[in-house]
C-alpha positions as CSV (number, residue, x, y, z in Angstrom):
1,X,11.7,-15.5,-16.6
2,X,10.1,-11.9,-15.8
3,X,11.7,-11.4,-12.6
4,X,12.5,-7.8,-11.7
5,X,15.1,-7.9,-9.3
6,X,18.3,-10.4,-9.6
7,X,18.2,-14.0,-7.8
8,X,20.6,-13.1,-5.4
9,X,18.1,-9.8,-4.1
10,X,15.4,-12.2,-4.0
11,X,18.3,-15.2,-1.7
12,X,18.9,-12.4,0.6
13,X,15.1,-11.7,1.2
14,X,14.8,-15.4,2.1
15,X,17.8,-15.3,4.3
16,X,16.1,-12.5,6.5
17,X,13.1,-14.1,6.8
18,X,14.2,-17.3,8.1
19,X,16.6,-15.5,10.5
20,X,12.9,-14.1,11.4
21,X,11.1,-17.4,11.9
22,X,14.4,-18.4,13.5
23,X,13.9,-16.0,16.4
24,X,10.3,-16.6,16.1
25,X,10.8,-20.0,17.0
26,X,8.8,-20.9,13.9
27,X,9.4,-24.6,11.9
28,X,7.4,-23.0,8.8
29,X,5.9,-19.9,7.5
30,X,2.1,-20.1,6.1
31,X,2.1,-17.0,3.5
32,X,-1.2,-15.8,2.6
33,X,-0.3,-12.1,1.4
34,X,0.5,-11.5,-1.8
35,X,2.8,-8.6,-0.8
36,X,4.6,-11.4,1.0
37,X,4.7,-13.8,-1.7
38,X,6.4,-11.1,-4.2
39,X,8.8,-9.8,-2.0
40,X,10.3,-13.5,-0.6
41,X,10.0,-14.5,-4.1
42,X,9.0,-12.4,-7.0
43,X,5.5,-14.3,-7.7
44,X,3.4,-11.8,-9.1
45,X,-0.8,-12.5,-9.5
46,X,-4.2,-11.7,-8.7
47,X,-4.4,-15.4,-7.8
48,X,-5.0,-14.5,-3.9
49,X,-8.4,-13.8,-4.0
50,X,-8.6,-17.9,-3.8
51,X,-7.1,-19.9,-1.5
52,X,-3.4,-19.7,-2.0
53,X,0.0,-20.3,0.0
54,X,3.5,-20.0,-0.2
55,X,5.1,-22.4,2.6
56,X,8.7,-21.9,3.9
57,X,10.2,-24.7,6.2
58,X,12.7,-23.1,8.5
59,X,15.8,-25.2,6.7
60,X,14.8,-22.7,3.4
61,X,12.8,-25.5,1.3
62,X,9.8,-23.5,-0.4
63,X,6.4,-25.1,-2.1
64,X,3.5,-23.1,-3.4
65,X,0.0,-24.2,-3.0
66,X,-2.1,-22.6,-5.7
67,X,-4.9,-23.1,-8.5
68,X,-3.8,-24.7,-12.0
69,X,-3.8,-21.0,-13.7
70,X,-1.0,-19.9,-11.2
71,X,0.9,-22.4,-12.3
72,X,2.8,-20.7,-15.3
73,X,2.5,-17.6,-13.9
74,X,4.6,-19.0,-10.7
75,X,7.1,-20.6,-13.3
76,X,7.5,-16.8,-15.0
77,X,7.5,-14.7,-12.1
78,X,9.4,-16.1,-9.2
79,X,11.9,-18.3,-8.1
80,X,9.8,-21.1,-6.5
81,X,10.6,-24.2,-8.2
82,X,8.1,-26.6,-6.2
83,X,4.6,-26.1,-6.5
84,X,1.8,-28.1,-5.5
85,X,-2.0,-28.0,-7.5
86,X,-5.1,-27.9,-5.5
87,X,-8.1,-28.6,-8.0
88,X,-11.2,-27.0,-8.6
89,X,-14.1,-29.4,-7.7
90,X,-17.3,-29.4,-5.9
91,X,-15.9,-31.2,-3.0
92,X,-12.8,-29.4,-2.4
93,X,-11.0,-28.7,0.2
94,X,-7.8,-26.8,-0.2
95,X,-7.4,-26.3,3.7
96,X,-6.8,-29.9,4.6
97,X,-4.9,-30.5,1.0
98,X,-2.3,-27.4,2.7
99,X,-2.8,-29.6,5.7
100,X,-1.7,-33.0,3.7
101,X,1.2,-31.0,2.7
102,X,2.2,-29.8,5.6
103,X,2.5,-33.6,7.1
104,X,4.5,-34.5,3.9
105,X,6.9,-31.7,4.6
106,X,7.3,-33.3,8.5
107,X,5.8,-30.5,10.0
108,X,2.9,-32.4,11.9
109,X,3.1,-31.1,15.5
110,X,5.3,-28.0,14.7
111,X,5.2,-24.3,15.4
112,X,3.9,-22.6,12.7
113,X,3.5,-19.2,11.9
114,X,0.3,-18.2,9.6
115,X,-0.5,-14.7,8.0
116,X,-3.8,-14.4,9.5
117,X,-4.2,-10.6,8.6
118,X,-4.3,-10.3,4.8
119,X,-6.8,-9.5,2.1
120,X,-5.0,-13.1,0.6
121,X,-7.2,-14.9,3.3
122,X,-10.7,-14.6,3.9
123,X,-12.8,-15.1,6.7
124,X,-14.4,-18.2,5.6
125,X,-10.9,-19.6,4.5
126,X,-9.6,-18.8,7.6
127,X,-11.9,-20.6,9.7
128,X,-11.4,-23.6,7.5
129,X,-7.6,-23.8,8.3
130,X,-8.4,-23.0,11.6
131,X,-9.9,-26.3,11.5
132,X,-7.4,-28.5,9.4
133,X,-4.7,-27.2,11.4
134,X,-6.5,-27.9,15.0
135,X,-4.7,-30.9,16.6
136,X,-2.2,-31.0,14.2
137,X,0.5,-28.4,14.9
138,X,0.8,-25.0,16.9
139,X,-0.6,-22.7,14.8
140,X,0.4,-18.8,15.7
141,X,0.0,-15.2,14.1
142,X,3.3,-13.9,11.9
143,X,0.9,-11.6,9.8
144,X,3.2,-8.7,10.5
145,X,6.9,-11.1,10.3
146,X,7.5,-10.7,6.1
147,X,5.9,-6.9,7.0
148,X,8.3,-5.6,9.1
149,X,11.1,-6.4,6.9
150,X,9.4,-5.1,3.6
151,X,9.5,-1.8,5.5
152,X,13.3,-0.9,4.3
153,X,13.5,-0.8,0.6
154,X,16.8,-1.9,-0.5
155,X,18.6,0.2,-3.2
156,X,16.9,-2.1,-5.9
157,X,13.6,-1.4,-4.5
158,X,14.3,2.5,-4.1
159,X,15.2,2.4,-8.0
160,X,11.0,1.5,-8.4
161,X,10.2,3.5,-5.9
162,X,11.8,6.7,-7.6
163,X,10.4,5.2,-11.1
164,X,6.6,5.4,-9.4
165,X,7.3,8.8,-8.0
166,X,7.9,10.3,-11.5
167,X,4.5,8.6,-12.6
168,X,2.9,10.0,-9.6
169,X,4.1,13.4,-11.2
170,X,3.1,12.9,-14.4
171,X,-0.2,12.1,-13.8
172,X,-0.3,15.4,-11.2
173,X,0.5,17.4,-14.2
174,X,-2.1,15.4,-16.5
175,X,-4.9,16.6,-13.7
176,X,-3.8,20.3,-13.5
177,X,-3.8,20.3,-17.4
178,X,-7.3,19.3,-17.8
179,X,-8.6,20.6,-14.7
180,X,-11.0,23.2,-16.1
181,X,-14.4,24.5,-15.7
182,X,-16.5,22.2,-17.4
183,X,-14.5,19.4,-17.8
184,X,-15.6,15.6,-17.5
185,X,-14.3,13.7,-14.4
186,X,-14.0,10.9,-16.6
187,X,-11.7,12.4,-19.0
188,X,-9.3,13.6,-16.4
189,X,-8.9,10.4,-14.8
190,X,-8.0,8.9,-18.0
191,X,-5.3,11.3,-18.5
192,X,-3.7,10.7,-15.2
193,X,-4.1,6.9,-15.8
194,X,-2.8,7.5,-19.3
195,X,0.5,9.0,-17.8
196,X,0.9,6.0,-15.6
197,X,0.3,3.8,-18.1
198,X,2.4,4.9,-20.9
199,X,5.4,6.0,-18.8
200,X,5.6,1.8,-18.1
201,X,3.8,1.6,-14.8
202,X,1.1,-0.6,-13.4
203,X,-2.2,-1.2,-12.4
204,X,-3.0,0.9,-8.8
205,X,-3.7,-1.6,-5.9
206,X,-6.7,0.5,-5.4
207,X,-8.8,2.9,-7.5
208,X,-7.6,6.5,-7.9
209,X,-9.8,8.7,-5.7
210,X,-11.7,11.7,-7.7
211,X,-14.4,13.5,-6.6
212,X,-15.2,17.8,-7.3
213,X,-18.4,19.2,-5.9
214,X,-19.6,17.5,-2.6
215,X,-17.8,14.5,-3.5
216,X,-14.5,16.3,-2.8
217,X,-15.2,15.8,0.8
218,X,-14.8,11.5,0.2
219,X,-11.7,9.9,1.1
220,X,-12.8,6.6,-1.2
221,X,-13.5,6.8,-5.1
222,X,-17.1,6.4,-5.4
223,X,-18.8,5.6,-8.8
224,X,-20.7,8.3,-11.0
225,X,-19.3,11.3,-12.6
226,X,-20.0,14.8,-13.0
227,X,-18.8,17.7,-15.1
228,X,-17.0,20.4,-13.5
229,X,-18.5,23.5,-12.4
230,X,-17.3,27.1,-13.3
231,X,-16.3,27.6,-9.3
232,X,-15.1,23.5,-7.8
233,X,-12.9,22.1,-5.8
234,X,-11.4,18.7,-7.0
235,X,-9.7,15.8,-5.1
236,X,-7.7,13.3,-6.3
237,X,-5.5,10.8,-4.4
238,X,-3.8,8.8,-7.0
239,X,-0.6,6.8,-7.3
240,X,2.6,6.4,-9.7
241,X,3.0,2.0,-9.7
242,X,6.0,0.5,-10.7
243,X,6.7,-2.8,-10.7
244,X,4.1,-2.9,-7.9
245,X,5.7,-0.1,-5.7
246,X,3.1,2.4,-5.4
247,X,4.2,6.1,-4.6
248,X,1.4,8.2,-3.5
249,X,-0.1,12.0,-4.0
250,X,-3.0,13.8,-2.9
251,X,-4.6,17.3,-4.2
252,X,-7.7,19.1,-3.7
253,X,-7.7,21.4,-7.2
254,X,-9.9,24.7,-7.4
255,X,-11.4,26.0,-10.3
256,X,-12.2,29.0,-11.0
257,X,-11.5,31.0,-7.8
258,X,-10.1,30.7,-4.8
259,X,-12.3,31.3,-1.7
260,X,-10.6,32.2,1.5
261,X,-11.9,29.8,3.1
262,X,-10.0,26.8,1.0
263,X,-6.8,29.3,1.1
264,X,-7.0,29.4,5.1
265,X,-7.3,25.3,4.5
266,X,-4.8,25.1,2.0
267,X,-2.1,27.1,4.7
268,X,-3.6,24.4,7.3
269,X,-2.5,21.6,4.9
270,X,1.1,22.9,4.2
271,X,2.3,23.3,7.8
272,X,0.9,20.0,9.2
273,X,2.4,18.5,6.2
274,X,6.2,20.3,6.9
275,X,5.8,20.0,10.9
276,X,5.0,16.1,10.0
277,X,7.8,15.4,7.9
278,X,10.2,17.5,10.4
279,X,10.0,14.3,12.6
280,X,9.9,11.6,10.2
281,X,13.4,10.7,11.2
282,X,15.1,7.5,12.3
283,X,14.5,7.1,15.6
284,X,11.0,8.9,15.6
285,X,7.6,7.3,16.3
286,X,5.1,6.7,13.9
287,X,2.7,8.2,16.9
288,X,5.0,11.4,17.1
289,X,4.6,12.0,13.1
290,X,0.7,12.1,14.0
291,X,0.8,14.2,16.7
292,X,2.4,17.0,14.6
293,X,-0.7,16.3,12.6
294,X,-2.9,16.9,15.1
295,X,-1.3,19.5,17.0
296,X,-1.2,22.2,13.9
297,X,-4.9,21.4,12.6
298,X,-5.6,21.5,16.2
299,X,-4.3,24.7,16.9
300,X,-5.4,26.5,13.7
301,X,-9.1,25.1,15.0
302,X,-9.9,22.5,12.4
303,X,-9.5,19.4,14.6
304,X,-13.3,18.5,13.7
305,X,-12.5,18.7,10.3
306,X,-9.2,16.6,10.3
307,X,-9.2,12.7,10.8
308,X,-7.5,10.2,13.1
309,X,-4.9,8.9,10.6
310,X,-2.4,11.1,8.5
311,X,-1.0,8.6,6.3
312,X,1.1,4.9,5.8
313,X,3.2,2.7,4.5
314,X,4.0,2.2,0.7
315,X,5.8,-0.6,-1.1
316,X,4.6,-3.4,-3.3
317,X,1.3,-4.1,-2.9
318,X,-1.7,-5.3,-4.1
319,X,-5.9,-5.0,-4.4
320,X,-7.7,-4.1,-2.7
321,X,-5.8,-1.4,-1.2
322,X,-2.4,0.3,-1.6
323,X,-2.3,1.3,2.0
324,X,0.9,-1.0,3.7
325,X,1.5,-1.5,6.8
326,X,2.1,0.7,9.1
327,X,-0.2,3.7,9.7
328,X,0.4,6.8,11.6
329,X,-2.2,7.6,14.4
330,X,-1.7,8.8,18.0
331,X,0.8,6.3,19.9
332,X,1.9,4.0,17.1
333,X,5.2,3.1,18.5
334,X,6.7,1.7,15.5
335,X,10.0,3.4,14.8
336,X,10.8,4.7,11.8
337,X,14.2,4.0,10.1
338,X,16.7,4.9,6.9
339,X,15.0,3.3,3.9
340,X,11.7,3.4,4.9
341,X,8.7,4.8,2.4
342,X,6.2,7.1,4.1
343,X,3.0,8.8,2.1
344,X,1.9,11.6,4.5
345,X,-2.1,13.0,3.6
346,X,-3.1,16.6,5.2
347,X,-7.2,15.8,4.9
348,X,-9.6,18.7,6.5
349,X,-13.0,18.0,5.2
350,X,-15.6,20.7,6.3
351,X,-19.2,19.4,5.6
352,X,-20.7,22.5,7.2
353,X,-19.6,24.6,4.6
354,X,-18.9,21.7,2.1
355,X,-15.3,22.7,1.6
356,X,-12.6,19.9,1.5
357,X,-9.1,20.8,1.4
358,X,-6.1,18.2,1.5
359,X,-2.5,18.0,0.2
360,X,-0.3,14.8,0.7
361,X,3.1,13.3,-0.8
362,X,5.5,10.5,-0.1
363,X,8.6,10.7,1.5
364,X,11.5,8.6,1.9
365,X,13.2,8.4,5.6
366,X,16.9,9.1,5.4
367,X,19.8,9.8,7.8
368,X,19.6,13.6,7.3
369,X,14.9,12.7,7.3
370,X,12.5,12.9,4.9
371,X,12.8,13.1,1.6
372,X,10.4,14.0,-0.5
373,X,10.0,12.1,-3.4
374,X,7.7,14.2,-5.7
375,X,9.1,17.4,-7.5
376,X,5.5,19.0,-7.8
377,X,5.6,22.2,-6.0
378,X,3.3,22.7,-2.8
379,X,1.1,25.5,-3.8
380,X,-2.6,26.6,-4.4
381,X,-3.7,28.5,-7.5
382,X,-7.0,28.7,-9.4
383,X,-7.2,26.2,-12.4
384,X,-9.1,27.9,-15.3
């Protein structure tokens, strides 16, 4: 077995989410997101781009409906012991198979609580168990029930979460090492992935964001790249993954020079950063983290330049993003709480001048606040 936390972590996890459905008033759980899937169980695949569920019945009984090649990958992963083939065919029809399940599990007329809002089911898949499920039992949305109890890491899950941090730094210090004028993007994105990679981490839920020149101004990776220039900025957003638990960084890197103009940026960046993890404490808003975000860009003038999010949510998660739930934007009035992972991103992009300037880290919410989790210092300095 390749679990990664013992049975009993994974017994508890169970336990709180059917004390969830219980005050849910749910008879079953529908799990479409993988992030849901490994947490309640430990299964651990791309297998969710297909149709794919993991049912709980409210008395604890568990069955995974899934494709033949996540069969032995359920048996090594998790701790689900029933699962249930759909097969590939012309004809098929995994929607009313779950359906067919469902009624053998007694669950025909029930309340049951589906995870609408997941990349693990798509649009068209959706529509189809809209169907299959019409007249047959009360079908409501739970996307967010597994979600708000991933959101406190237990110590097991902090002992990841600290792992992926010190990637996260190592592959900082692989970017600032081979950050020079006329280096290849290419190159220095293998080197961060390299320190990822080799200090035992995993695949990043999304790709690692690089961009110098103009392309420092995306927030996305974008394919094509370019050698540096003697004078560039260079962003990266990357992340250190452990055992699926991403912990996040974000840099814009000069080269060459300095010009005031990032400097004055760069001063921007650090004080909405500080004044935003001030108030991550429990008890806080997610809505009042923002609005430090806001009101020191704001103030220093670069509210065009700054954007309407300042960072998320991190945990285990999978393609195509890294980005958990929840987000912090003006009047999110989720609470934050001890044992909570936050990665906060300071992003001014000027396209006027074509300057870009961001700096970003993750944070763990204690009694005392945050925590920052990285040990890379938060300064600017010419690379060169």
């Amino acid at each position: 077995m390749a679990l990664h936390f013992p049975r009993e972590e994974y017994a508890t996890r169970q336990r709180r989410v059917l004390a969830a459905m219980e005050r849910a008033g749910l008879d079953g759980l529908l799990m479409f997101k993988p992030e849901s899937q490994y947490w309640t169980t430990g299964f651990d695949s791309f297998g969710y781009c297909f149709f794919q569920c993991l049912l709980l019945r409210a008395d604890g009984e568990m069955v995974l409906f899934t494709r033949s090649p996540d069969l032995r990958q359920a048996q090594r992963t998790s701790v689900i012991e029933r699962i249930r083939i759909w097969v590939d065919r012309a004809d098929a029809e995994p929607a009313k198979e779950l359906v067919d399940l469902l009624r053998e599990k007694g669950l025909a007329g029930k309340r049951l609580g589906v995870e609408w809002e997941t990349h693990g089911l798509t649009a068209a898949n959706g529509k189809r168990l809209e169907r299959a499920l019409e007249g047959f039992a009360e079908a409501v949305d739970a996307s967010h029930l597994v979600s708000r109890l991933r959101l406190v890491k237990s110590p097991a899950e902090l002992a990841y979460v600290r792992q992926a941090a010190v990637l996260a730094d190592r592959a900082l210090e692989a970017a600032v090492a081979h950050a020079r004028p006329g280096a290849e993007e290419g190159t220095i994105l293998a080197r961060m992935q390299d320190a990822v990679f080799e200090g035992g981490g995993d695949y990043p839920a999304n790709p690692f964001i690089i961009g110098s020149g103009e392309k420092a101004l995306l927030c996305r990776y974008a394919s094509g790249r370019r050698r540096l220039d003697p004078v560039d900025q260079l962003t990266i957003e990357f992340a250190g993954v452990y055992r699926q638990y991403h912990v996040c960084l974000m840099r814009t890197l000069l080269v060459g020079e300095i010009h005031p103009d990032h400097r004055a940026m760069f001063e921007a960046c650090r004080e909405a950063l500080l004044a935003c993890e001030e108030r991550m404490r429990p008890g806080a808003t997610m809505g009042e983290v923002f609005a430090a975000h806001a009101e020191t860009f704001d103030a220093r003038g670069y509210g065009p330049h700054r954007l309407n999010a300042c960072g998320y949510s991190l945990g285990a998660t999978y393609a195509p993003s890294w980005m958990d739930w929840p987000m912090f934007y003006a009047g999110n009035p989720v609470e934050m709480a001890p044992g909570m992972v936050f990665f906060l991103h300071m992003i001014l992009m000027d396209s006027e001048r074509g300057r870009a300037m961001t700096l970003g880290r993750t944070s763990l919410v204690t009694e005392r606040g945050a925590e920052p989790l990285s040990e890379a210092p938060l300064r600017l300095r010419a690379l060169g």
